[in-house]
C-alpha positions as CSV (number, residue, x, y, z in Angstrom):
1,X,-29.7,140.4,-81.2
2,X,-29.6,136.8,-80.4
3,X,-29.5,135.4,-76.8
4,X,-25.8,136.1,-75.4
5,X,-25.5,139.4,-76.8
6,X,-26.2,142.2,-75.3
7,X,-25.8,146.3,-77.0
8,X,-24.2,146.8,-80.1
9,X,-20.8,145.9,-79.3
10,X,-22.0,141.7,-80.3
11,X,-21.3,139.5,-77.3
12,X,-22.1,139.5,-74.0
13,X,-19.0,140.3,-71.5
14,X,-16.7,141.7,-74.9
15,X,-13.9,144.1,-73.3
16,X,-14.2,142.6,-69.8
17,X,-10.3,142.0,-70.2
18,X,-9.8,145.9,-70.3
19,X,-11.5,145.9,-66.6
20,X,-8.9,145.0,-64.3
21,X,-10.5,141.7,-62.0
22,X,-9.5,144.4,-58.9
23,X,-12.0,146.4,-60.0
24,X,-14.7,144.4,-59.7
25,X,-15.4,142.5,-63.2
26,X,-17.6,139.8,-62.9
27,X,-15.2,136.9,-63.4
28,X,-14.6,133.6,-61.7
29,X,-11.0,134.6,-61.4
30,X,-8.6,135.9,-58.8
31,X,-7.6,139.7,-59.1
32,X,-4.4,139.0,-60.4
33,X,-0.9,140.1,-58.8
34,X,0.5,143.3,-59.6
35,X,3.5,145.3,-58.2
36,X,3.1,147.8,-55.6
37,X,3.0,151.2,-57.1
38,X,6.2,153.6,-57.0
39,X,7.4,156.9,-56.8
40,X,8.3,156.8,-60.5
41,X,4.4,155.3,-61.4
42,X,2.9,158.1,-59.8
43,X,5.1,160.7,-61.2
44,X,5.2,159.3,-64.6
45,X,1.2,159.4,-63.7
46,X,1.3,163.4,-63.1
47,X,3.8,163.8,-66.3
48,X,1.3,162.4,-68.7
49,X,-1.1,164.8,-67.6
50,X,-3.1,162.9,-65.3
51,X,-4.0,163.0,-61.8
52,X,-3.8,161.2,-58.3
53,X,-5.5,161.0,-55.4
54,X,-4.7,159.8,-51.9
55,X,-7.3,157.7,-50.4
56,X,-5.8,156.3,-47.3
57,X,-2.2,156.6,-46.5
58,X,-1.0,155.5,-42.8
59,X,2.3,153.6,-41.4
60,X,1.6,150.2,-43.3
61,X,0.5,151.4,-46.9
62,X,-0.5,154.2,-49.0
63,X,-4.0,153.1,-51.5
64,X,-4.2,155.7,-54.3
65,X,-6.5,156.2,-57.1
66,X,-5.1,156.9,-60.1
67,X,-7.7,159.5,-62.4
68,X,-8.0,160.9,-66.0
69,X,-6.8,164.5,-66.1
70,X,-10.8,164.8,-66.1
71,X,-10.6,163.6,-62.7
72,X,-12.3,160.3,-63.7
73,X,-11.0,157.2,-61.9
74,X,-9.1,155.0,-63.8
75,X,-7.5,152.7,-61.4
76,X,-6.1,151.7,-57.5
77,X,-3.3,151.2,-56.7
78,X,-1.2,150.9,-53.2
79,X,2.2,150.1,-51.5
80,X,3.8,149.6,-48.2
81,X,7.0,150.7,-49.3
82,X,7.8,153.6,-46.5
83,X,9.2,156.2,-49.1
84,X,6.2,155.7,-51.1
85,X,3.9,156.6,-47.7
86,X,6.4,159.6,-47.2
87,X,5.9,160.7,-51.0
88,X,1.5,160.2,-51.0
89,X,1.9,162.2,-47.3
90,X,3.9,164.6,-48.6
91,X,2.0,165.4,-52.1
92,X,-1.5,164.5,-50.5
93,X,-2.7,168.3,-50.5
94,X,-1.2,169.5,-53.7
């Protein structure tokens, strides 16, 4: 493989722009803005056969991670919309 490339997928950093910048992918830019996440979102989520998880909800925000129906996470996301607390509180332990 020439210098630049690494594995067999050809160039070095190929598919970073599937790895949301929030995430952590090593690039120069700013995570970008995204809307806060909704009752629908996570329901639409659950239809699909996947899964959430509540990983700190209080009176200003709810942050959830959004997982593969393996479990695996995917994503995380968050709000401060109140009914969206009220929904993660309410759902948190089923």
């Amino acid at each position: 493989m020439g210098e630049g490339q690494s594995g067999p997928r050809g160039e070095r950093g190929r598919g970073r722009d599937l790895i949301p910048a929030a995430m952590g992918a090593d690039s120069p830019q700013p995570a970008r803005e995204r809307a806060p996440v909704t009752i629908e979102d996570l329901t639409r989520w659950e239809e699909h056969g996947a899964v959430w998880r509540t990983l700190e909800v209080s009176d200003e925000g709810a942050v959830v991670e959004l997982c593969t129906c393996y479990g695996e996470p995917v994503d995380t996301v968050s709000s401060a919309a109140p009914e969206l607390i009220e929904f993660v509180r309410s759902h948190r332990d089923g």
